[in-house]
C-alpha positions in Angstrom: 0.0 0.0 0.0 1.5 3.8 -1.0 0.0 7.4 -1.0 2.0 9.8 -2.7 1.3 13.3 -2.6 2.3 15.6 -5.6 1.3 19.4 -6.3 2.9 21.2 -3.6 4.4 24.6 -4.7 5.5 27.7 -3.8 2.8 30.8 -4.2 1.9 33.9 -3.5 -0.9 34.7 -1.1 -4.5 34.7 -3.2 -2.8 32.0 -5.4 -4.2 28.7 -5.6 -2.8 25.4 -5.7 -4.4 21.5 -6.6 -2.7 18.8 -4.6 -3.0 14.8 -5.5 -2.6 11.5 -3.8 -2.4 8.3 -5.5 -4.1 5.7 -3.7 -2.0 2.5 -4.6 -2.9 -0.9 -3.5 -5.3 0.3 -1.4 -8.7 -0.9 -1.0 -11.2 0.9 -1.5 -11.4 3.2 2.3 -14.0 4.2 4.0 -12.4 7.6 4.4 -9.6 9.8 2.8 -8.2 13.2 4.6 -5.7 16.1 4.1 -3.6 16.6 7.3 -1.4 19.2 7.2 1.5 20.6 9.4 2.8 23.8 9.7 6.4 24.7 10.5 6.8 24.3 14.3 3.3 23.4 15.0 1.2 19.7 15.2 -0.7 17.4 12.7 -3.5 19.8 12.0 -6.7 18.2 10.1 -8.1 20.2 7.3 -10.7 17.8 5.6 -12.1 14.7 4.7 -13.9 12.5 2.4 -16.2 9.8 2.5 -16.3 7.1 -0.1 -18.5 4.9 1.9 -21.1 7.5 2.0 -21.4 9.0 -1.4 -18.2 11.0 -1.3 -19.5 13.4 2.0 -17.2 15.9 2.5 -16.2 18.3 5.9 -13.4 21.0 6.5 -11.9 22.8 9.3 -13.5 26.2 9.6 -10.1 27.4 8.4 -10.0 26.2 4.8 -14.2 25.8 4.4 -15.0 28.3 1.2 -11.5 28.3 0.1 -10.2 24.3 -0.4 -12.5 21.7 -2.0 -11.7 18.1 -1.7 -12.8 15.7 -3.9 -12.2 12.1 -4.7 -11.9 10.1 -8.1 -12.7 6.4 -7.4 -11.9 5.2 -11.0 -8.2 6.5 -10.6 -7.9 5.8 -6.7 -6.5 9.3 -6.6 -7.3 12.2 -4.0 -7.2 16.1 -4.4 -7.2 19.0 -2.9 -8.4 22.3 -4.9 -6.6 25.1 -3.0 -8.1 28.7 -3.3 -7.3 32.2 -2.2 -4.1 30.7 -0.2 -2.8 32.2 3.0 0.4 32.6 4.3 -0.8 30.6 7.0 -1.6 27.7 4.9 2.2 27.0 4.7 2.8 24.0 5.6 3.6 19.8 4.7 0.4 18.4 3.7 -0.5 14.9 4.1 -2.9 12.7 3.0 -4.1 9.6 4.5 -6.8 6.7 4.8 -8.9 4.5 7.1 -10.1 1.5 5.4 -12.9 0.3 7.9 -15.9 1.9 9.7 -15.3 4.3 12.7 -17.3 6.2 15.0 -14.4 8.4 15.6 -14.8 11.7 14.0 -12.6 12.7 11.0 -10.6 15.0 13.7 -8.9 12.2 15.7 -5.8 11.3 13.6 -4.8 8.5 15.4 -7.8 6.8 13.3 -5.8 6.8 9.9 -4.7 3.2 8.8 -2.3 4.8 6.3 -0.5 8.1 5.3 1.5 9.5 2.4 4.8 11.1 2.7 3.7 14.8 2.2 3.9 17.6 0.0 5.4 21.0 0.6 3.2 23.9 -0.1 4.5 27.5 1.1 2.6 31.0 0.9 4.4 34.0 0.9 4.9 37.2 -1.1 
């Protein structure tokens, strides 16, 4: 089993970015999530998907309006559409995957069967 992020840049503030994760050997998960971490700081959710349930979606109140995640089954691959970026969006995104059901909500990382290795994105003028 892999995830590999790709897509992670450097931009400018109010640029936008698309991140990817290839889901490979991977069955297919009841949920897929970005994590991200900024420099200095800890493993901070940002948003999660729900192939088990018709692809339902939920974001942290800090990307919500600006990041839309979206999943394409056929490829096994993840995004993350990154809008009107903020400095303090800088950081090493992750993405990860739980393959079975969980009452846990999509906050509590220590759920994730499986992460990727993480892609650099950096905002700053």
């Amino acid at each position: 089993v892999q995830l590999v992020e790709s897509g992670g840049d450097s931009v400018q503030p109010g640029g936008s970015l698309r991140l990817a994760c290839v889901l490979s050997d991977l069955p297919r998960p009841y949920s897929i999530a970005w994590i991200r971490r900024a420099p200095g700081k800890d493993l901070d959710w940002v948003s999660s998907i729900y192939p088990a349930y018709g692809n339902a979606v939920y974001y942290s109140d800090s990307v919500k309006g600006r990041f839309t995640i979206s999943y394409d089954n056929a490829q096994n691959t993840l995004y993350l559409q990154m809008n009107s970026l903020k400095p303090e969006d800088t950081a090493e995104y992750y993405c990860a995957a739980r393959l079975s059901f969980t009452t846990a909500p999509s906050t509590l990382l220590d759920q994730y069967d499986y992460w990727g290795q993480g892609t650099q994105v950096a905002v700053s003028s």
